[in-house]
N, C-alpha and C positions, 0 to 999 in steps of 0.2 A: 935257858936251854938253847942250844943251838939250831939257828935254820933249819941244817939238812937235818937232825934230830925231828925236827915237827915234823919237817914233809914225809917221812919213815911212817909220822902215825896212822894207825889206820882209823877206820871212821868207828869204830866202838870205840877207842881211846877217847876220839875228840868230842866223842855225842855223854862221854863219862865227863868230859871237862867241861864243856858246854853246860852241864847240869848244872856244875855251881854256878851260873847266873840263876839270881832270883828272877830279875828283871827279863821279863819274854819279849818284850821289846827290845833289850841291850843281847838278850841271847841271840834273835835274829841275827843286829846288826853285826855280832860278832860272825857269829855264823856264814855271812856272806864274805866280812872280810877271808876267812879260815880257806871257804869255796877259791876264794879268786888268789889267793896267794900258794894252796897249796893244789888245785886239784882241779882250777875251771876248766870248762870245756874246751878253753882254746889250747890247752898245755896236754892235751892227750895223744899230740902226734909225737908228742917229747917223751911220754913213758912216764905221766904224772897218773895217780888215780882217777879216777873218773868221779869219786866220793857222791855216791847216790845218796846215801844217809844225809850228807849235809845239803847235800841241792835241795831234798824236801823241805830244808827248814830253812831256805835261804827263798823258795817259794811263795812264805809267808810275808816279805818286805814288800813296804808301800813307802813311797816317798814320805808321805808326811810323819812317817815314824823318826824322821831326822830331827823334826822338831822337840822331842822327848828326848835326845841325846847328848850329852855334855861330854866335852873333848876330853874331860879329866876323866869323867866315868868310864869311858870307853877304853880310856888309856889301862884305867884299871882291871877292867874285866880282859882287853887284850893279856894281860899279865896275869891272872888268874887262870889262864889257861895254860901259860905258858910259852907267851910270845918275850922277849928282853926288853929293858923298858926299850932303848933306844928305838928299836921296831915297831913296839904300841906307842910309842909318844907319835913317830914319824905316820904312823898310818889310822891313828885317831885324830888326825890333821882334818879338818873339814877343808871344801877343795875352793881355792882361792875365786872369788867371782869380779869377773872381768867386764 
């Protein structure tokens, strides 16, 4: 699916896609990524949604829930929603430490 395709969705879409993760810990993590690529709060002077649905359950992350998450899983639940691999490979990327 394409980018501007996702950003279109609205939050009952993505809270219907969000459901296929078993994992509530991977549904968070996805969940935030979902917030910050399609809808966070910095992107609403832009004419992005505001996505209150997902902010509630992007509320629930704690760092240590990082620990539970494997780049492949992630990649795949990213794709389960409907993100392309190349987009869920690149942003199931844990962040380089310097």
């Amino acid at each position: 699916m394409k980018t501007a395709l996702l950003q279109k969705r609205t939050d009952k879409i993505w809270l219907k896609q969000l459901d296929k993760i078993d994992n509530n810990i991977m549904r968070i993590k996805v969940a935030c990524i979902v917030f910050w690529d399609f809808g966070g709060h910095f992107r609403m002077k832009k004419g992005y949604p505001k996505r209150p649905e997902i902010k509630k359950i992007t509320r629930q992350y704690y760092p240590y829930m990082e620990n539970y998450i494997e780049e492949d899983e992630l990649r795949d639940a990213l794709m389960l929603v409907g993100y392309k691999k190349n987009l869920a490979e690149m942003r199931s990327k844990k962040p380089k430490k310097h």
